[in-house]
N, C-alpha and C positions, 0 to 999 in steps of 0.2 A: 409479127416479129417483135414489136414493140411488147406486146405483151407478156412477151418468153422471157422479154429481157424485166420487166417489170417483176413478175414471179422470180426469176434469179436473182434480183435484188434484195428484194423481200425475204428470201429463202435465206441469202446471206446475212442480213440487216439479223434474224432472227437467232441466227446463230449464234452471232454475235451476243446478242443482247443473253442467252443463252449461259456464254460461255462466262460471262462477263456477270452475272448471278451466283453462276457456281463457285467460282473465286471470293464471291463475297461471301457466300456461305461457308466455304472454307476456310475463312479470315481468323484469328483469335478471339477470343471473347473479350471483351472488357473487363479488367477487373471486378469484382465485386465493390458494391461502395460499404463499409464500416459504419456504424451509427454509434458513435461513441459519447454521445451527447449524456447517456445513462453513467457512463463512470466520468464524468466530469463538473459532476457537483459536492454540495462542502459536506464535511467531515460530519459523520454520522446520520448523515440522508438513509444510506442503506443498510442501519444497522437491523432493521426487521430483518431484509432481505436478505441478508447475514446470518442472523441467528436461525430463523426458521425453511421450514422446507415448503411455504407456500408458496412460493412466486418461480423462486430456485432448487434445486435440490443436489446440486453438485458445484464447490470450490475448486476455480482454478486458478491458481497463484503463482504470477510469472516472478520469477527470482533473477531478476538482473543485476549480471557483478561484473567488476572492471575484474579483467584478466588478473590473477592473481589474487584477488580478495571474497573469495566463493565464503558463507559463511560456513562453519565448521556443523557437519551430518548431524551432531549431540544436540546441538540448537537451532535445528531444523523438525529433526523429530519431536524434542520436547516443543515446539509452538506448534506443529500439527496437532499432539496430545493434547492440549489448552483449547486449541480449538472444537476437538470433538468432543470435550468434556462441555463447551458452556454452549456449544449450538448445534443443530439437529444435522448439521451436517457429516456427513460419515465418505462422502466420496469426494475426496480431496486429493487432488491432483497438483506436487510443483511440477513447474518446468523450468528450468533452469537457461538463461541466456547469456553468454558469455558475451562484454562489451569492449573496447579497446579504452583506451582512456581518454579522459575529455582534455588531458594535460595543463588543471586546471590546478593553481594552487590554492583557490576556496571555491566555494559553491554554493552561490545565492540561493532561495525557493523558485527564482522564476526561471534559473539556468536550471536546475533540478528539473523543473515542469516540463521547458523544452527539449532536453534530453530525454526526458518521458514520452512525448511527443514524436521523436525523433524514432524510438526506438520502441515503445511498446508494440506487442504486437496481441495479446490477450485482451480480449473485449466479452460485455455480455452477448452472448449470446442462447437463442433456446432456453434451457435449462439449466444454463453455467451461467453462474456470476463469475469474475474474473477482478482478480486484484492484483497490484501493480506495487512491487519493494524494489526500491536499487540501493545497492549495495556501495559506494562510493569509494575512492580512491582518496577524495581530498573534506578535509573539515567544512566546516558551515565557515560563510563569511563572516558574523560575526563572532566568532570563536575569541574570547582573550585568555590565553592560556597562563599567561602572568597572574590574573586574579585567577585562576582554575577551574573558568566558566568555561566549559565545551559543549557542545551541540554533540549527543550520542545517536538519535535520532527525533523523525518529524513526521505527521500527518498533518496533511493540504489542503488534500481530497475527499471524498465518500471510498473510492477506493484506491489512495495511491500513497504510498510510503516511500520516507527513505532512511536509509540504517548510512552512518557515518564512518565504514567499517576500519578507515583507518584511524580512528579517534577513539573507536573499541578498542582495539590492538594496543595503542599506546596508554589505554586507562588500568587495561587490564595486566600490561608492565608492572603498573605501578605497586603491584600487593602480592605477595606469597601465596596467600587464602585464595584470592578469585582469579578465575580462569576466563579466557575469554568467550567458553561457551557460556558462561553462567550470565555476562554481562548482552553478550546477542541476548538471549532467552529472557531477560530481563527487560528489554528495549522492545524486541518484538510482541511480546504479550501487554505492556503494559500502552505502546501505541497502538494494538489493533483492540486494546480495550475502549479506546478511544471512534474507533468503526463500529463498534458495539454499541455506539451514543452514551461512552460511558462520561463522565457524570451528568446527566440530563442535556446531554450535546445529541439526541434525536430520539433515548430511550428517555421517559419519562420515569423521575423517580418516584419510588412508593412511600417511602419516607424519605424527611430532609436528613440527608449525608452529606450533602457540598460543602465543600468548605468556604466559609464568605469570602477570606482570603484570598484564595485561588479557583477562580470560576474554574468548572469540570473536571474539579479533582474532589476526590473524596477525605471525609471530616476523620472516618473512623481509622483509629491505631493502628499501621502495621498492613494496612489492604493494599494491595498491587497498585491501587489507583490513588494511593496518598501525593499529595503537593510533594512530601520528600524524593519524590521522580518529577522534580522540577517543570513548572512550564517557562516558557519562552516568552508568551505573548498573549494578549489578553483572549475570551474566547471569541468562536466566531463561528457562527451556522455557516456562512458562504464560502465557499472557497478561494474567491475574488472579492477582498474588502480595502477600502479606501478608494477615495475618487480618481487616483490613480491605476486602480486597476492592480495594483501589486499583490502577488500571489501572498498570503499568511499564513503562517501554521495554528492551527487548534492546537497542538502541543508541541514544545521539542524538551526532550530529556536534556538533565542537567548532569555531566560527567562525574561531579564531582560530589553530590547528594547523592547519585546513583552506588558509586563504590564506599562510601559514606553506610549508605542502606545494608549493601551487600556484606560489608565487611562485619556490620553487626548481628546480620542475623548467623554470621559463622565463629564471633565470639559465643554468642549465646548458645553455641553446642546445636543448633537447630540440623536437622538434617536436612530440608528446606531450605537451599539460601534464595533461590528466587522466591517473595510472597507471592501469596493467594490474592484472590480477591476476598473481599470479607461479605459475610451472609446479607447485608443491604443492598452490594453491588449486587451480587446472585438474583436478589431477589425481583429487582430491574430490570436484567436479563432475562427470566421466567417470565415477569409479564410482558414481553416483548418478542413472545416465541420463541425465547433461549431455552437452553434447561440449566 
């Protein structure tokens, strides 16, 4: 008897444990974990991995915008175009993410980053590299618009930007001639020239172009990558500099050299008003796996 009752128990016990397996096997999965460690280095880390197709072979470029400030489709196409002319990349993919706003009235680099943080959701993965623009609602913290210094846009990272877009809006006000595509496509090309380790910020020059003046800007007349697209701040391989820890830009545009720039290449009858790069940046690009 005792032993009937011992097998009954057992038989029970087992069911149990049985039953009690298969619930866990039918439990959710855990997320996946993210390794985001690869896009969280400074400004022109991966500008190889940019220009060429050996590591990567496909751009995905998350375009986060406060509700309301999407940049306009004319300067979205033209810096796709930009991009497939100076690097092997040909499968480029945006996606676009709509943000609500941070209801901030300026925006430091490290509030930028955290809201990056917060809200990226494109990472390398496989065969994609993945790069990171937000489109903003409110100007840079230090903005002084009385002397007519504004922050247009800034790179931080290896791959993360951010476009000022209402501080575009209101420059692009300011002139009959330039438009506010002209001024995005102007901001966007000339900071992701700067992911390209443009001037000697990861791509190694072939000849000296820099200008002494202005570490990782270029010397030569008239190139995309001229000082006259103002920097902000001195240069900086890391993304994290000072012993505080404070996030710094490798570049931020100067609003007011920028339309300065703009306005003259549309006196000069140019059909061009955004510049080129000129043949030494190219040529940097090329030996770095660009074309």
């Amino acid at each position: 008897m005792k032993i009937n009752t011992i097998l009954v128990l057992s038989a029970f016990y087992l069911l149990l444990l049985g039953c009690s397996s298969s619930s866990d096997d039918d439990g959710p999965d855990p997320p996946p974990t993210i390794d985001k460690s690869a896009n969280l280095l400074g400004t022109g880390d991966s500008a190889n991995d940019i220009l060429s197709n050996d590591t990567f072979t496909k751009l995905k470029i998350e375009i986060a915008y406060v509700i309301g400030f999407r940049p306009t489709p004319r300067a979205m196409e033209n810096f796709v175009n930009f991009l497939r002319a100076r690097t092997f990349k040909q499968d480029i993919e945006l996606v676009y993410t709509q943000l609500p706003s941070p209801d901030e009235e300026t925006l430091s680099l490290e509030e930028v980053a955290q809201l990056e943080s917060d809200n990226r959701t494109a990472y390398n993965e496989d065969d994609t590299l993945a790069i990171y623009i937000y489109f903003a609602d409110a100007p840079a913290d230090d903005d002084d618009e009385e002397e007519g210094l504004v922050t247009l846009g800034a790179v931080y990272r290896n791959t993360s930007m951010i476009i000022h877009e209402s501080t575009v809006w209101s420059l692009a006000a300011q002139s009959i001639f330039i438009s506010i595509t002209d001024v995005e496509t102007a901001t966007l090309e000339h900071e992701f020239g700067h992911l390209f380790g443009l001037v000697d910020l990861g791509t190694d020059p072939i000849n000296e172009h820099e200008d002494p003046d202005a570490p990782n800007h270029c010397s030569v007349e008239g190139c995309l990558m001229r000082a006259e697209l103002q920097f902000g701040s001195p240069s900086f391989k890391s993304a994290l500099a000072g012993k505080s820890g404070e996030i710094k830009s490798a570049c931020s545009l100067s609003g007011a050299s920028v339309l300065k720039l703009l306005e003259t290449k549309t006196a000069s009858g140019s059909a061009m008003i955004v510049p080129n790069l000129d043949p030494e940046c190219i040529l940097d690009l090329q030996s770095n796996g660009g074309r």
